[in-house]
C-alpha positions, 0 to 999 in steps of 0.5 A: 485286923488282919493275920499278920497283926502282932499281939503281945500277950501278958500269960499266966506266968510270961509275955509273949508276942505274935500273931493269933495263930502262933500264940494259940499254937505256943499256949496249947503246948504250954498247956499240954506241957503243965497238963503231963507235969502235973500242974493242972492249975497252970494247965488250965491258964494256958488252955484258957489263954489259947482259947482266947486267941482261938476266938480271935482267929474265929472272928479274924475268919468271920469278918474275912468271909464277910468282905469277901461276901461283901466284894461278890466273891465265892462265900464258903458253904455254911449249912442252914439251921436244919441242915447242921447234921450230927454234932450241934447246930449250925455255927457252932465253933470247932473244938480247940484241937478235938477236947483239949481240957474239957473245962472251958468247953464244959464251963459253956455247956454249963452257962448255957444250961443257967440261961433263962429260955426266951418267952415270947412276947404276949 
């Protein structure tokens, strides 16, 4: 799948059709809209709608670096575990536009917490 791939999307209440980029880009405002109107509901089903498409674009991305890696081209630096610095560990994704709801991101931290820690084998 490439940049350009056309997507048509069934949203919360429409359907829409681009590429990843710009559905991200019309979902956001969409959500930022019903967020200033006052609809918290449908805010969050545009906002979980963009972070669909912000996944897409991160693996879009991802398996971009990796052919390029693959064909003996420049890979972007990417730093190791112990060198991830402030703000998480290594391969962390970027947050959609600096916090844009807080829930989805919250409703990971969460899941995350549930997950039983791996034990080592005996």
């Amino acid at each position: 799948m490439n940049r350009n791939h056309v997507f048509d999307s069934n949203g919360p209440d429409m359907r829409l059709r681009g590429t990843a980029q710009q559905l991200f880009e019309k979902y956001l405002q969409l959500g930022r809209d019903a967020t200033g109107s006052g609809d918290r509901v449908m805010a969050e089903g545009y906002f979980q709608h963009a972070e669909h498409y912000f996944r897409i674009l991160n693996a879009m991305n991802q398996a971009q670096q990796q052919r390029e890696g693959g064909q003996g081209q420049h890979r972007r630096y990417q730093p190791g575990p112990d060198q991830a610095g402030e703000g998480g560990e290594a391969g962390d994704q970027p947050e959609l536009n600096g916090h844009v709801n807080g829930h989805a991101m919250e409703a990971e931290a969460e899941a995350d917490a549930l997950q039983p820690e791996p034990r080592e084998p005996a």
